[in-house]
Biopython code that builds the backbone (N, CA, C, O; Angstrom):
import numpy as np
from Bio.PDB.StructureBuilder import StructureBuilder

atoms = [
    (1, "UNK", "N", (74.392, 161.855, 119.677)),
    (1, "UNK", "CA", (73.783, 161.096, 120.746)),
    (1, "UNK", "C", (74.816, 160.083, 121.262)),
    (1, "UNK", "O", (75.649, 159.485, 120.582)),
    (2, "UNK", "N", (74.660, 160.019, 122.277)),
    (2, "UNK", "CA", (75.932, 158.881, 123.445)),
    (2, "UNK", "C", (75.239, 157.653, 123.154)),
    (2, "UNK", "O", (74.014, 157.617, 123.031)),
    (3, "UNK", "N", (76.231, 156.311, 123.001)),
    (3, "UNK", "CA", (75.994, 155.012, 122.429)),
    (3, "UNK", "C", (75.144, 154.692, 123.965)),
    (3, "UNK", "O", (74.096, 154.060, 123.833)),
    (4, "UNK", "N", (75.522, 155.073, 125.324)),
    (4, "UNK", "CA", (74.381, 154.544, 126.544)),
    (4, "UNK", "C", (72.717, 155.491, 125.985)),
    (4, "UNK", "O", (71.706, 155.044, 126.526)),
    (5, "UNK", "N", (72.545, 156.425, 125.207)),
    (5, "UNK", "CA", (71.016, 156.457, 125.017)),
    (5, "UNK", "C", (70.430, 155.750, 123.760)),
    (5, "UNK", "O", (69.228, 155.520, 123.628)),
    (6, "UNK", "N", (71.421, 155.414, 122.815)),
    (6, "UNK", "CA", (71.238, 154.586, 121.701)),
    (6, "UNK", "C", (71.210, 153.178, 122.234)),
    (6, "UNK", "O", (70.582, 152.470, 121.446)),
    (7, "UNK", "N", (71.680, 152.464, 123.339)),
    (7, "UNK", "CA", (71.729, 151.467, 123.525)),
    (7, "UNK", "C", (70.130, 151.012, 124.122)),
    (7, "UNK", "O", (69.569, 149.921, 124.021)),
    (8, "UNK", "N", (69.739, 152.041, 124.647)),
    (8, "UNK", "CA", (68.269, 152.281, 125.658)),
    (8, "UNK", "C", (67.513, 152.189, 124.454)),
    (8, "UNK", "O", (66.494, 151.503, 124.535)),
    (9, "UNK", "N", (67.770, 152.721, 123.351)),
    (9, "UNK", "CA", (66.471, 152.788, 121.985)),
    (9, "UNK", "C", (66.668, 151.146, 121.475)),
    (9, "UNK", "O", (65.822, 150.280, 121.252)),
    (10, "UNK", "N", (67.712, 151.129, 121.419)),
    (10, "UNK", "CA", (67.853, 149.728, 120.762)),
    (10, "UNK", "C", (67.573, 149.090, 121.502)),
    (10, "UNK", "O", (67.208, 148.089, 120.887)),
    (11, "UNK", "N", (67.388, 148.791, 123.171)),
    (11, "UNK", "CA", (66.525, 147.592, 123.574)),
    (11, "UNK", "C", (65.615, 148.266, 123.862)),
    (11, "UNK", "O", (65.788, 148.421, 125.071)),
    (12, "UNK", "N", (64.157, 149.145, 123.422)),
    (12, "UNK", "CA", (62.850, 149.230, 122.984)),
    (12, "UNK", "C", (63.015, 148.505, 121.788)),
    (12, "UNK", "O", (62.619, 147.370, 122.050)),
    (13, "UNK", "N", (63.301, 148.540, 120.887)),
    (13, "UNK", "CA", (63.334, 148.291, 119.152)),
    (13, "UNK", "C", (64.004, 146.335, 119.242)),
    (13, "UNK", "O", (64.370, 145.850, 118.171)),
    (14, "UNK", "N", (64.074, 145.537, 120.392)),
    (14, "UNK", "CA", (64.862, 144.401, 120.596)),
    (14, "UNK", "C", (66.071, 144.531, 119.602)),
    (14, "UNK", "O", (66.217, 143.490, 118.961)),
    (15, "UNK", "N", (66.960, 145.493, 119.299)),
    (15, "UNK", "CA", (68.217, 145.313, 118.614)),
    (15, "UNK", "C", (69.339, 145.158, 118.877)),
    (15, "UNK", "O", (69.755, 145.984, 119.690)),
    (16, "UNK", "N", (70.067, 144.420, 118.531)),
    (16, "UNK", "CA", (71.611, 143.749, 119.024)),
    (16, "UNK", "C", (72.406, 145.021, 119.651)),
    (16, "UNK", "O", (72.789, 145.675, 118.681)),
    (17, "UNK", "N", (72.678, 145.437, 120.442)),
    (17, "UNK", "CA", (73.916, 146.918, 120.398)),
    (17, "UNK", "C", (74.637, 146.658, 121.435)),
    (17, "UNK", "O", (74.815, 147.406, 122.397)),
    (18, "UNK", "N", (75.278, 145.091, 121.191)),
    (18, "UNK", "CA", (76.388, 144.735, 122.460)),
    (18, "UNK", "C", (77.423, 145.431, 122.280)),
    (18, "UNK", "O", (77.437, 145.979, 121.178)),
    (19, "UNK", "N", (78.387, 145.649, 122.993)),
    (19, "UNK", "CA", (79.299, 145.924, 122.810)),
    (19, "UNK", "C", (80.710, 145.089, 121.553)),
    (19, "UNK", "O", (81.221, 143.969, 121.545)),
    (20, "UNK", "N", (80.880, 146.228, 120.720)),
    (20, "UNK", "CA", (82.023, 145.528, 119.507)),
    (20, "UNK", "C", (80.614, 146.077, 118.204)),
    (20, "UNK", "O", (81.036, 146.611, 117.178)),
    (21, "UNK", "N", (79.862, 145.992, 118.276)),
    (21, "UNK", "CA", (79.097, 146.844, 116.836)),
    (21, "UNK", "C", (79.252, 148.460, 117.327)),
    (21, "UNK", "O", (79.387, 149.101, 118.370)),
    (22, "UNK", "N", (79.131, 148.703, 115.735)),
    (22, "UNK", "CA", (79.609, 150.025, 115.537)),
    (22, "UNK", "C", (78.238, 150.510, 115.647)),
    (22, "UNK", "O", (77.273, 149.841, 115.276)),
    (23, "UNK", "N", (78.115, 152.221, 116.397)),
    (23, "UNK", "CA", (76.974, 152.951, 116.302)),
    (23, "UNK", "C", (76.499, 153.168, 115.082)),
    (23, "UNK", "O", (75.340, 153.574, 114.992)),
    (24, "UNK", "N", (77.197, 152.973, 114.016)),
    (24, "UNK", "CA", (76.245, 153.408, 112.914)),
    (24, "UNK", "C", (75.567, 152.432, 112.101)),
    (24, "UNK", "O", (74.817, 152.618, 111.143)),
    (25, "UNK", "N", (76.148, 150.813, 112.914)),
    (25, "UNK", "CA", (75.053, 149.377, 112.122)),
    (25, "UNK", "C", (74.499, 149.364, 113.509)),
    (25, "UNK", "O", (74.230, 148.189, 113.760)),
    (26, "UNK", "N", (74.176, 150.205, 114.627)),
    (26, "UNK", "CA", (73.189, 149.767, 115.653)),
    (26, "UNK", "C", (72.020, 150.752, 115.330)),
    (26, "UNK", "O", (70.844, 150.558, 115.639)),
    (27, "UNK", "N", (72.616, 152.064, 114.523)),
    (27, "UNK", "CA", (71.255, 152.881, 114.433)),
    (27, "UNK", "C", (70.742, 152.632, 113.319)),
    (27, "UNK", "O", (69.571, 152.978, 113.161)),
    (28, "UNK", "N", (71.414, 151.999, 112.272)),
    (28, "UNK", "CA", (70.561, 151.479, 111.093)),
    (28, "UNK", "C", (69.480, 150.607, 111.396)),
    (28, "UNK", "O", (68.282, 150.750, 111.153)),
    (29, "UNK", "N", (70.102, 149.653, 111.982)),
    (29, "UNK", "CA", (69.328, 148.338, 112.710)),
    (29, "UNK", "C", (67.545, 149.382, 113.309)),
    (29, "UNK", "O", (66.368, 149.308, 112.955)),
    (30, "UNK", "N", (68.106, 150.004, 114.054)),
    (30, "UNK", "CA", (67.049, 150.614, 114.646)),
    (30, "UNK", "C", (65.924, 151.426, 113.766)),
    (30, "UNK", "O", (64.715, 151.550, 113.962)),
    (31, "UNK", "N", (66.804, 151.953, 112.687)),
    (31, "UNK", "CA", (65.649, 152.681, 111.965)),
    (31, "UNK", "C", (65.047, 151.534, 110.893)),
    (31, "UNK", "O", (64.345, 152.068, 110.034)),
    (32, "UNK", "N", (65.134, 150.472, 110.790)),
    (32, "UNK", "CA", (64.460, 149.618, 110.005)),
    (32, "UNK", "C", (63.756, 149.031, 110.838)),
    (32, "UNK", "O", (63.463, 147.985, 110.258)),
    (33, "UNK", "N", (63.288, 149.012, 111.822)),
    (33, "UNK", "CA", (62.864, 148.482, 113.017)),
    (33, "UNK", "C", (61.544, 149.534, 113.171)),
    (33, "UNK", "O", (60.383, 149.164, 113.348)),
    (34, "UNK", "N", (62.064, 151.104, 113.045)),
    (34, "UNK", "CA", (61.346, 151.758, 113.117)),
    (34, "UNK", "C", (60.494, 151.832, 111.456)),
    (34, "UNK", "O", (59.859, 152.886, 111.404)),
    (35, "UNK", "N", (60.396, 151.299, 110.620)),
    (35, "UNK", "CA", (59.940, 151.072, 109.409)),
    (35, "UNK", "C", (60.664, 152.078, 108.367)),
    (35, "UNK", "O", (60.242, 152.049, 107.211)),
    (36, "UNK", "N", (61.864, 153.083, 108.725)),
    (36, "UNK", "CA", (62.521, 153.719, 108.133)),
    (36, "UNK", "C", (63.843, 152.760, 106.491)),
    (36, "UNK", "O", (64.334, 151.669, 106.204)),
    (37, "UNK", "N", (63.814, 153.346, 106.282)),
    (37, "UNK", "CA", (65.195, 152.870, 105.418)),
    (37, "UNK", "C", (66.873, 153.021, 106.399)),
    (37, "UNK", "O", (66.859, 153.911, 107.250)),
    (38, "UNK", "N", (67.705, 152.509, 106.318)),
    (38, "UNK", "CA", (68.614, 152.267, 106.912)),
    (38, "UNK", "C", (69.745, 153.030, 106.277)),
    (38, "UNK", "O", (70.753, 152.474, 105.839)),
    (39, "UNK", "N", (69.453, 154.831, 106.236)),
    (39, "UNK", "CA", (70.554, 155.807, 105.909)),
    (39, "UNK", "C", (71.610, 156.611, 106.237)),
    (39, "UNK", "O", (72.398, 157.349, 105.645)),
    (40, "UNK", "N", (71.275, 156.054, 107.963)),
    (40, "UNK", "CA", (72.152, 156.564, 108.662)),
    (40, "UNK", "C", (73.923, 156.951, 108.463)),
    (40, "UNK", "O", (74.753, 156.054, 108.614)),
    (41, "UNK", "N", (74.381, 158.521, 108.076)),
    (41, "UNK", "CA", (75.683, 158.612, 107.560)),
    (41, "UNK", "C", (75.994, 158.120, 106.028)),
    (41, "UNK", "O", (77.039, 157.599, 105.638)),
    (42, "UNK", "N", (75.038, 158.364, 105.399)),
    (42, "UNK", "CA", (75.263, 157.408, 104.253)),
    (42, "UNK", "C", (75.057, 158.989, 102.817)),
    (42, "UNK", "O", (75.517, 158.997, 101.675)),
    (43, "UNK", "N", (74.227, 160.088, 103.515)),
    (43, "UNK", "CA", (73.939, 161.224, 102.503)),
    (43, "UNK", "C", (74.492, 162.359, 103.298)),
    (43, "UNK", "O", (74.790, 162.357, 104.492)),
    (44, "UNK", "N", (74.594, 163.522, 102.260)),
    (44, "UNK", "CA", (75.417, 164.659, 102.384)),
    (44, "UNK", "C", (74.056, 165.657, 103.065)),
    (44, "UNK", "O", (74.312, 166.566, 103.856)),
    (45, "UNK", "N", (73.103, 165.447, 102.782)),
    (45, "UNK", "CA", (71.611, 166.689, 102.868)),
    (45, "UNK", "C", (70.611, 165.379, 103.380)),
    (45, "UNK", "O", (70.876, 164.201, 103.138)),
    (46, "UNK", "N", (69.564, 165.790, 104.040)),
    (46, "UNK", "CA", (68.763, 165.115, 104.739)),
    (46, "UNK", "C", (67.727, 166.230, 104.925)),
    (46, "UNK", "O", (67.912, 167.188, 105.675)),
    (47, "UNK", "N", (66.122, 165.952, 103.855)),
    (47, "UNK", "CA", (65.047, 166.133, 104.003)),
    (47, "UNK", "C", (63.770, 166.025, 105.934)),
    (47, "UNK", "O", (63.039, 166.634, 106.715)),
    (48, "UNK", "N", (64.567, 164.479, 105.510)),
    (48, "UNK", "CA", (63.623, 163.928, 106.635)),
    (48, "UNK", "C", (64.158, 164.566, 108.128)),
    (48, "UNK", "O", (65.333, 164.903, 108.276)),
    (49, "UNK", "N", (63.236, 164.674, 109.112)),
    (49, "UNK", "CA", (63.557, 165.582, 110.483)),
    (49, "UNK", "C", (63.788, 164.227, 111.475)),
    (49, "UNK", "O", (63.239, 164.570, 112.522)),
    (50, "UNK", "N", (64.212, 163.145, 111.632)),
    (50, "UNK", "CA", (64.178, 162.048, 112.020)),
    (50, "UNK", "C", (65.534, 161.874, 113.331)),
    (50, "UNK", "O", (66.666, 162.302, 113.108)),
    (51, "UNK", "N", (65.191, 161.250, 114.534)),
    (51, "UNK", "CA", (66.054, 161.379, 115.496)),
    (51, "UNK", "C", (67.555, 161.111, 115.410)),
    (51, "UNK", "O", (68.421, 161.401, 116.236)),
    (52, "UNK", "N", (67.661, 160.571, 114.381)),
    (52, "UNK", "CA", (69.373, 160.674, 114.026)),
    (52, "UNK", "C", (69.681, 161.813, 113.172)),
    (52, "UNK", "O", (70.797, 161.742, 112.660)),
    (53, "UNK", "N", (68.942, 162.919, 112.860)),
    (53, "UNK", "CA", (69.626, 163.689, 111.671)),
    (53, "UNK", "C", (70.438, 164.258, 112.341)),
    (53, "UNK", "O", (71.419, 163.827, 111.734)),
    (54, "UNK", "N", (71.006, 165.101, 113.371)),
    (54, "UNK", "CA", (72.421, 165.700, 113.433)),
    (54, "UNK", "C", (73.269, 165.184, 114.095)),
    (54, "UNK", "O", (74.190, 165.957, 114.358)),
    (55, "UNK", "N", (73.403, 163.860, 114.628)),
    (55, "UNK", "CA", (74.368, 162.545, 114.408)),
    (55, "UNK", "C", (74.680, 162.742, 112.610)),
    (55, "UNK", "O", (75.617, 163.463, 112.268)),
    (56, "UNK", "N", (74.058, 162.239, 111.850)),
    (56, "UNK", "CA", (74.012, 161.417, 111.271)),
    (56, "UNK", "C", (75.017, 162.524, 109.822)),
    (56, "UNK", "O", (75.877, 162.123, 109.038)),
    (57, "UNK", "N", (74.404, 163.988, 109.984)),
    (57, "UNK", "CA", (74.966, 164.567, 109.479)),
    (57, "UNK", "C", (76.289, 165.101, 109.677)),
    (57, "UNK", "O", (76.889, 165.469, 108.667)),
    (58, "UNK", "N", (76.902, 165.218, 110.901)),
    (58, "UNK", "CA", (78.181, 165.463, 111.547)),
    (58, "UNK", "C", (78.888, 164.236, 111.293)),
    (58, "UNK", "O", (80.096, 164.194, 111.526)),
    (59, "UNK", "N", (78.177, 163.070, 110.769)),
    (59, "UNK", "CA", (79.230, 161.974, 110.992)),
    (59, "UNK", "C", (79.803, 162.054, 109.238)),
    (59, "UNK", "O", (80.779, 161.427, 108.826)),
    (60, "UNK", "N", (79.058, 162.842, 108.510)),
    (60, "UNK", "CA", (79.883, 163.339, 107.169)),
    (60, "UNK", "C", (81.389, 164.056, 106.978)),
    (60, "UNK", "O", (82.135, 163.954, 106.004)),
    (61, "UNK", "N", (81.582, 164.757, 108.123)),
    (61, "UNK", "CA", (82.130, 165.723, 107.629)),
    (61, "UNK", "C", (83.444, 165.181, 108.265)),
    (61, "UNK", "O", (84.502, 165.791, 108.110)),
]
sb = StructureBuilder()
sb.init_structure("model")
sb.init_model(0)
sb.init_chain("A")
sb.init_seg("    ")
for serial, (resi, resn, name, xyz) in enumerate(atoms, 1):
    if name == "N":
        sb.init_residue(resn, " ", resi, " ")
    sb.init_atom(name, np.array(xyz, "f"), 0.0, 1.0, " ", f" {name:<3s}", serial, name[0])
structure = sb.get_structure()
């Protein structure tokens, strides 16, 4: 996902995503917002079907 449609989620969710933070502490931010845990890029396999999973998994490899 492009940081201009992540930036659009993050001001629904009121979250910081000025420019100089990194996409992956703006989508954390966001999924704790969304009542999620903040795992974004952080695991190798991903259960959950959640709008960052193939960001989140490409950003592994």
């Amino acid at each position: 996902m492009k940081i201009q449609e992540i930036r659009k989620i993050a001001a629904y969710w009121s979250v910081n995503a000025k420019i100089g933070r990194s996409k992956k502490d703006v989508i954390r931010d966001i999924q704790v917002k969304e009542g999620n845990a903040p795992c974004f890029g952080t695991k190798e396999t991903c259960e959950n079907d959640c709008l960052w999973k193939a960001d989140c998994l490409s950003c592994k490899k």
